[in-house]
C-alpha positions as CSV (number, residue, x, y, z in Angstrom):
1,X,97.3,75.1,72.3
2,X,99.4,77.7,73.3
3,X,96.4,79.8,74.8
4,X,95.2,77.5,77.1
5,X,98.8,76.5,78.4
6,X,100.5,79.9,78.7
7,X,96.2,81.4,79.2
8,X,96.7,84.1,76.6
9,X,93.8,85.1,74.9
10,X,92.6,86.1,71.6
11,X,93.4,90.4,72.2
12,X,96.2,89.8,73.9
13,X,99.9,91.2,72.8
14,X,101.6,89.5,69.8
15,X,104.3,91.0,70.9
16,X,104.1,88.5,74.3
17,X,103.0,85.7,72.1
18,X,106.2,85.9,69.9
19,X,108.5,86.0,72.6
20,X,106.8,82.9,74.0
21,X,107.2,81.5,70.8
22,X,111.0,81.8,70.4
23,X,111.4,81.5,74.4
24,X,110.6,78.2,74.4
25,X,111.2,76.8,70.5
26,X,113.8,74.0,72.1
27,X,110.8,72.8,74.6
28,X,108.3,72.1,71.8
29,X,108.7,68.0,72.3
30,X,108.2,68.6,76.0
31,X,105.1,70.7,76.1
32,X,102.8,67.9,75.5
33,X,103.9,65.5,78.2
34,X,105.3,68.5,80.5
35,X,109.1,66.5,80.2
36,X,109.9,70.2,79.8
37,X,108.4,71.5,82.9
38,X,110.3,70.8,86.1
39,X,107.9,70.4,89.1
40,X,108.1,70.9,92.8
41,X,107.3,67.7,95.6
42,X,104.1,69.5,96.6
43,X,102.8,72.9,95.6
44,X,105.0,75.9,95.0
45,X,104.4,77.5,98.3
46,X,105.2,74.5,100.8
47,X,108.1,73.8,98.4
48,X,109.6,76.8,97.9
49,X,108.5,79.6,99.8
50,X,108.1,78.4,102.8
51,X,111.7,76.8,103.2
52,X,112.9,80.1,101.9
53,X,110.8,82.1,104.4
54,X,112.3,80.3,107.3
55,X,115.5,80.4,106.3
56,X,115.5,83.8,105.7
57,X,114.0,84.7,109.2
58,X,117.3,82.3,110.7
59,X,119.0,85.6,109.3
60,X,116.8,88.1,111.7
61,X,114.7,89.1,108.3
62,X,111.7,90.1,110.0
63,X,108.2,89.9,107.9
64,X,105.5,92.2,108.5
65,X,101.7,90.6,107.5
66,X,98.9,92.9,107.1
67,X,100.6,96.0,106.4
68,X,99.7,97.8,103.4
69,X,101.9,99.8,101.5
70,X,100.4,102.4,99.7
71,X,103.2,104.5,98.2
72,X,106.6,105.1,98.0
73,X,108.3,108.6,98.1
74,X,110.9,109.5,95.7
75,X,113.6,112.5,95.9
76,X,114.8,113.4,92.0
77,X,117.0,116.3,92.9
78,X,120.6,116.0,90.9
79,X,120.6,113.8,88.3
80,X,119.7,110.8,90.6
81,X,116.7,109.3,91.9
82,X,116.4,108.1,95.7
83,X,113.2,106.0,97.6
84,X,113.1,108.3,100.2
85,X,109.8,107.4,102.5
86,X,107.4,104.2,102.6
87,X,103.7,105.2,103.7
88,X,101.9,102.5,104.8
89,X,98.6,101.5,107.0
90,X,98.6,99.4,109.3
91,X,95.4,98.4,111.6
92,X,94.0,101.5,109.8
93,X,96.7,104.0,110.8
94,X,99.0,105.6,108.7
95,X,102.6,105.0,109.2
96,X,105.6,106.1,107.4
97,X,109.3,104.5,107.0
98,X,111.9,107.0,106.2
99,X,115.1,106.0,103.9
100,X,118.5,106.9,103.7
101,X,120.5,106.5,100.3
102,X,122.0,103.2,101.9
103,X,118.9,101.7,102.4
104,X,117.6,99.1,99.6
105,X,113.8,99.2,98.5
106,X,112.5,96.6,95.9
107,X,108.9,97.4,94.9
108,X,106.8,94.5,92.8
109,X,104.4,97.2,91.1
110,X,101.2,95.0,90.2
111,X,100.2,92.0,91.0
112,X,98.1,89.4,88.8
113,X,95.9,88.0,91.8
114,X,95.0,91.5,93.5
115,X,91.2,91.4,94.8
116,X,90.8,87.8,93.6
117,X,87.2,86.2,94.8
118,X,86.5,82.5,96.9
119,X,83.8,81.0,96.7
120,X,83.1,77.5,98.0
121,X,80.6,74.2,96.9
122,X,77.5,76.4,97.3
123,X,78.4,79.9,96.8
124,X,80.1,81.5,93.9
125,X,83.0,84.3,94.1
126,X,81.2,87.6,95.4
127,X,82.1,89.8,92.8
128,X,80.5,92.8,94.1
129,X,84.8,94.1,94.4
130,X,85.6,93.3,90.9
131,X,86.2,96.8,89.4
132,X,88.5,98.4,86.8
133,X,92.3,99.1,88.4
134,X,90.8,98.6,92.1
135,X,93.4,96.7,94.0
136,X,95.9,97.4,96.4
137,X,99.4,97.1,94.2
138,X,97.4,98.5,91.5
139,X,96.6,102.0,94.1
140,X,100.6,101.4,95.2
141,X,101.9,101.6,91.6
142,X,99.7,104.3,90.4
143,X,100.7,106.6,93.6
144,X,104.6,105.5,92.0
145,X,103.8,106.5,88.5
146,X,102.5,109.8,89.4
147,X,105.4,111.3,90.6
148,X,107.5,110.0,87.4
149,X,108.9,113.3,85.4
150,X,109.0,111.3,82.6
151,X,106.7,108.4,82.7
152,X,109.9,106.2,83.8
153,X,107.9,103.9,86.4
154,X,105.5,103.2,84.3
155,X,102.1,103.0,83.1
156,X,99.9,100.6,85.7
157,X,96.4,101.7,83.7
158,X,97.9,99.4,81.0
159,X,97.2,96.5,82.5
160,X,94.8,96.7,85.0
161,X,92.1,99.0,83.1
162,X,90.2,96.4,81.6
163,X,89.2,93.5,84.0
164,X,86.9,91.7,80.9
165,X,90.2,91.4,79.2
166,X,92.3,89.9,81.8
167,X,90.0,87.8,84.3
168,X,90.0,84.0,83.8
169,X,88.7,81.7,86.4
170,X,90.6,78.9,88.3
171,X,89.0,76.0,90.9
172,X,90.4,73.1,93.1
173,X,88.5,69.7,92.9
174,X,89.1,67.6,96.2
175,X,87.7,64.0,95.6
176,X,88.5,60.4,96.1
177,X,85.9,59.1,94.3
178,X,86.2,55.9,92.7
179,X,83.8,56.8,89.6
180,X,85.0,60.6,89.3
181,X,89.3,58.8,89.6
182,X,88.0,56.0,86.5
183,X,86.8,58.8,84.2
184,X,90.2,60.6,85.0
185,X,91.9,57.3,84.0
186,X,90.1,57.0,80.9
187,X,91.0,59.9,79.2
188,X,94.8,60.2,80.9
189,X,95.5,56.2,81.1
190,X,97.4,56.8,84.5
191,X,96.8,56.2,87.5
192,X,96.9,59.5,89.7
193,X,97.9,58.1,92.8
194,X,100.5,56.6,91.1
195,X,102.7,59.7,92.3
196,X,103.3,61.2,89.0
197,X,102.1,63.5,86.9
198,X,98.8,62.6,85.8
199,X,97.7,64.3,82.6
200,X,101.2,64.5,81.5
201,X,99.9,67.7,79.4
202,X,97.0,69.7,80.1
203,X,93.9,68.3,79.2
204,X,91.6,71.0,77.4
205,X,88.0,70.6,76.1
206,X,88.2,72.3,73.0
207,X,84.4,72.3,72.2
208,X,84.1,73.6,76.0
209,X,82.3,77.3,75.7
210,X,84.6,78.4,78.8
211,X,87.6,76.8,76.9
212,X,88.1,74.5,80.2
213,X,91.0,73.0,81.0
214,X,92.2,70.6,83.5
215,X,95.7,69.1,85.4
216,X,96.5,67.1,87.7
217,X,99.7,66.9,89.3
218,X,102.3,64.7,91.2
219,X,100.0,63.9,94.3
220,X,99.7,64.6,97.0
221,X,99.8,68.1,96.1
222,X,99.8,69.3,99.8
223,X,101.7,67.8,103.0
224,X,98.5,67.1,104.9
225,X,96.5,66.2,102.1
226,X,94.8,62.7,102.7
227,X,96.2,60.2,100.7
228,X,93.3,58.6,99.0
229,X,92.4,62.1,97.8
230,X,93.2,64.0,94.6
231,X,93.5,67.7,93.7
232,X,92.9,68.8,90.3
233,X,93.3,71.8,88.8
234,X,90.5,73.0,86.6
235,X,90.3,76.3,84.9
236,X,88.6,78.3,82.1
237,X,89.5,81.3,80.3
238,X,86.2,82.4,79.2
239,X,84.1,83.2,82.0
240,X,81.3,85.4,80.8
241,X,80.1,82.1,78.4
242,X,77.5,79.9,79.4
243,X,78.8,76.4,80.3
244,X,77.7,73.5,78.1
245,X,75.8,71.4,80.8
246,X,75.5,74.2,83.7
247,X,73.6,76.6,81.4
248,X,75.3,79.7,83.6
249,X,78.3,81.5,83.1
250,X,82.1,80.5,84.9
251,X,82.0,83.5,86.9
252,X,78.7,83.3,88.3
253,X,78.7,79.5,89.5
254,X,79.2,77.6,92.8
255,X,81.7,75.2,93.6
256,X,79.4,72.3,93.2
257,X,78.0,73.7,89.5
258,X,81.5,74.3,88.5
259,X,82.3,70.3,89.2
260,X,79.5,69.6,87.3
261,X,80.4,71.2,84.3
262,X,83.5,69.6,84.6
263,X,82.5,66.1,85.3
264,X,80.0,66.4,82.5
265,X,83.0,66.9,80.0
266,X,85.4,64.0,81.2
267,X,82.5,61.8,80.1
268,X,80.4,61.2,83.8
269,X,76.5,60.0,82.8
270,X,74.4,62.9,83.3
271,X,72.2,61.0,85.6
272,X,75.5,60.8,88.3
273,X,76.8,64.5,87.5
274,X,74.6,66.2,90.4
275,X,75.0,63.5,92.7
276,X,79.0,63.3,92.5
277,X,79.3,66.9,92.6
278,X,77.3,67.5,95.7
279,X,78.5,64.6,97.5
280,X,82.0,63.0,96.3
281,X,83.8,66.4,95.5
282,X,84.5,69.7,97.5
283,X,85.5,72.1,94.7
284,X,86.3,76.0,95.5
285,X,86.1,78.4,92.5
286,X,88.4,81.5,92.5
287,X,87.9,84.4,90.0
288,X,91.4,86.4,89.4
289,X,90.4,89.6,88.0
290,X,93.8,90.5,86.6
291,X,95.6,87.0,85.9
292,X,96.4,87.6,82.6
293,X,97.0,91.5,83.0
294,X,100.6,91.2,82.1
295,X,99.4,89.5,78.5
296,X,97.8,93.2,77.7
297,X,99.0,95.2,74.5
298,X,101.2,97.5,75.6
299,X,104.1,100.2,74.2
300,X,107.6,100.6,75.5
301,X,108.0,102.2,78.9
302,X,104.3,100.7,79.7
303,X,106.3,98.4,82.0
304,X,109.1,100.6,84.1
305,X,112.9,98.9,84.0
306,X,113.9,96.8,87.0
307,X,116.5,99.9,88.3
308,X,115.3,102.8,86.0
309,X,118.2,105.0,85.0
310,X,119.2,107.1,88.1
311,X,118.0,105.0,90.5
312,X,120.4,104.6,93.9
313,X,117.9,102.5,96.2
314,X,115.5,100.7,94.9
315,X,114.3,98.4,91.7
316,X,111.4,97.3,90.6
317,X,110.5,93.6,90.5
318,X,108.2,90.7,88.8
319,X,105.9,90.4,86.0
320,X,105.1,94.2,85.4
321,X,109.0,94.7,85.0
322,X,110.8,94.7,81.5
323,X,113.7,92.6,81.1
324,X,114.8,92.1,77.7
325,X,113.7,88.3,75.6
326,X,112.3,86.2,78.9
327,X,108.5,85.3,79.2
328,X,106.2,87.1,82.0
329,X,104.0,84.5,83.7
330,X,106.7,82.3,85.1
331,X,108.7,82.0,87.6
332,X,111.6,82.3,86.1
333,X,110.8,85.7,84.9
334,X,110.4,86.6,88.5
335,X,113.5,85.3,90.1
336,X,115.2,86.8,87.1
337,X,114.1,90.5,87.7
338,X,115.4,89.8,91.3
339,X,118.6,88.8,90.3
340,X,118.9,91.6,88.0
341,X,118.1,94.0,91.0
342,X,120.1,92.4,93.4
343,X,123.6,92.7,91.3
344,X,122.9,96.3,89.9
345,X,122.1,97.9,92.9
346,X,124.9,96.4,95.0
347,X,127.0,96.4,92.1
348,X,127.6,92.6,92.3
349,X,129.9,91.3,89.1
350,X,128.2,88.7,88.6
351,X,126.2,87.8,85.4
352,X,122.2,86.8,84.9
353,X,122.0,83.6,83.5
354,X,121.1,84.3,79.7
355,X,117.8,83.3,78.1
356,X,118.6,80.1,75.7
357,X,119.0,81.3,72.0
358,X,117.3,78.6,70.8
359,X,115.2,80.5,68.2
360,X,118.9,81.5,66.7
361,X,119.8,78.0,66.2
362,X,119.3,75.9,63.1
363,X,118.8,72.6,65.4
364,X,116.4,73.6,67.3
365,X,114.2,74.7,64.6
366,X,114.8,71.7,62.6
367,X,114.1,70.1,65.6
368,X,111.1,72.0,66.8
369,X,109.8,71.6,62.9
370,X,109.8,68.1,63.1
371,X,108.0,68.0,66.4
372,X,105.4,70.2,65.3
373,X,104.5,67.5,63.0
374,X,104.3,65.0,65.1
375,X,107.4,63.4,64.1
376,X,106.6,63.3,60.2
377,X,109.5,64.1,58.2
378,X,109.8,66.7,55.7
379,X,110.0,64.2,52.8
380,X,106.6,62.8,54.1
381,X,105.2,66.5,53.1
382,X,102.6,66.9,50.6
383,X,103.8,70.4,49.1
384,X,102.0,71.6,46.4
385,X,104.8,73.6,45.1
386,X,107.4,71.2,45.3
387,X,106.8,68.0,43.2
388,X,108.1,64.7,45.1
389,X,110.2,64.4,42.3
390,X,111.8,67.8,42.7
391,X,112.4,66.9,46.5
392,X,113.8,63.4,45.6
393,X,116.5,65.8,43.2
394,X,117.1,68.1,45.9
395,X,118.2,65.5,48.5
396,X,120.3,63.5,46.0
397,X,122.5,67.4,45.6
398,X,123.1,66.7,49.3
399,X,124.0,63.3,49.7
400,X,127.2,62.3,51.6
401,X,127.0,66.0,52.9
402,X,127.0,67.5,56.7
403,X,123.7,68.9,56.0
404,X,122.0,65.2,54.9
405,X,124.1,63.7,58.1
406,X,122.2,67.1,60.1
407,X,118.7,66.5,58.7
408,X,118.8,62.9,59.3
409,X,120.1,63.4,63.0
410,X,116.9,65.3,63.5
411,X,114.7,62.7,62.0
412,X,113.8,65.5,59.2
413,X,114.5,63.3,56.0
């Protein structure tokens, strides 16, 4: 369950996993039925960056597309630490920005979808770039870490060393097909163009050798999307497997062989699979080489602190930066390490919104325990160790108590 929502996998860090698991003990009940996921009108860019984009640029912040950054410059002399130079190419030709200790640098070192792969309905992702820490942010960070006295921007070969370990694949199925949309509603019982959520949870195929997964949300999922047509998100996190009814594996199939597999699994007769996927679906399979890189085992100082002790000018931001008890992966976690940049380096008094405590409260693991079972209360447990009679004496000690009146507010007894 909590693999193929949050996409770690089996040799990931169990360090990651247990703060997932205590980051979000209060959202149990809501997983689900995603009633504890808030979502956006339409997708996260047209909702949120976008607006912010233009509102920024009604300020005169100018964005510059196509411009590579390859490295920035630091000065360590006395005791502090200054961004001094940005090299960059741009059209092919090397360019450099110089910096003054008043100007502000904030570097996101790493990024999960560096030198992802389209395909389309007939081709698959050319993988022919796929290599071990190739990327752009991945070249940016390492020219960073090498000029660290004491490993203090961290370690970038932690996470993007291994692209078997961290790839997973991802594809959008366009369709308005009435036979493909009643399969849908059989397994999820809602209508999708009712302009909800559909699958409420994600649906995964656990017998599914690529561990496929599938979502579809509130649609339309993008402003000029046609009406009639819906957008699912499908996705497996083991794509070296062959699939169940396309005998190839994830990585290596079209768009159309990709939909098959797919419809095959939501229960489509074999003798329509082909047909529908060629002809009633436009699916386009992306491969993310380092998606889950942030999920990799790693040791203190692996992942460099948002302003690392010293530091006058610039921060680091995003998923490869450590900030204490919140989740990577979300966007929270982002917006977070920019906050936390922001007020340090202009010395805003302000405070981060804490992460919830909720692991450190006895309701919401009473709570949280109850959900986990499905509702059934801890009186309906067959414990080996505890006779029923023994649990009938126990709850007659506490009768008339606060903790009965606390248990029975949580549904636990």
């Amino acid at each position: 369950y909590w693999r193929t929502m949050f996409a770690f996998e089996n040799w990931h860090s169990a360090l990651e996993m247990k703060r997932y698991l205590q980051r979000y003990i209060h959202h149990i009940g809501g997983l689900p039925d995603f009633t504890a996921l808030r979502f956006t009108r339409y997708n996260q860019y047209e909702s949120m960056i976008l607006p912010m984009v233009k509102y920024l640029e009604s300020y005169g912040v100018q964005f510059h597309y196509g411009v590579k950054v390859t490295n920035v410059a630091f000065d360590c002399a006395n005791g502090k630490k200054q961004a001094t130079r940005i090299d960059t190419l741009r059209d092919g030709h090397e360019e450099c920005i110089d910096l003054t200790e008043n100007d502000l640098v904030f570097i996101t070192n790493g990024c999960c979808t560096d030198t992802s792969c389209y395909g389309d309905q007939t081709h698959a992702p050319d993988l022919s770039g796929v290599k071990n820490g190739a990327g752009e942010s991945w070249d940016m960070w390492k020219a960073i870490a090498a000029q660290a006295e004491h490993g203090e921007y961290g370690n970038p070969d932690t996470f993007c060393s291994d692209v078997d370990a961290t790839n997973w694949m991802s594809a959008t199925v366009a369709t308005s097909n009435e036979e493909i949309i009643r399969h849908i509603m059989n397994i999820c019982k809602r209508d999708p163009r009712s302009g909800k959520v559909t699958t409420g949870g994600i649906v995964t195929v656990k017998d599914s050798s690529w561990l496929l997964s599938w979502t579809l949300n509130r649609q339309q999922q993008f402003r000029d999307q046609p009406k009639n047509q819906l957008c699912v998100w499908v996705y497996g996190l083991f794509s070296d497997k062959p699939g169940n009814y396309v005998k190839k594996a994830m990585r290596d199939c079209t768009g159309k062989e990709l939909c098959m597999e797919w419809l095959y699994h939501i229960g489509v007769p074999e003798d329509q699979i082909e047909e529908l996927a060629e002809h009633s679906a436009n699916t386009i399979p992306v491969m993310m080489p380092y998606i889950d890189a942030f999920f990799m085992p790693r040791a203190m100082g692996d992942r460099p602190d948002i302003v690392p002790e010293g530091a006058v000018n610039f921060a680091f931001l995003g998923q490869f930066a450590e900030t204490g008890r919140d989740t990577i992966f979300t966007t929270e976690y982002s917006m977070r390490t920019g906050m936390e940049a922001v007020y340090t380096l202009l010395d805003i008094d302000r405070g981060v919104p804490e992460v919830w405590g909720s692991t450190y409260d006895v309701r919401a693991l009473i709570d949280a325990t109850v959900k986990l079972r499905d509702g059934k209360k801890i009186t309906d447990m067959d414990l080996p160790l505890i006779p029923r009679l023994a649990m009938k004496e126990a709850l007659k000690k506490i009768e008339g108590t606060d903790l009965e009146k606390f248990l029975k507010e949580y549904n636990a007894i």
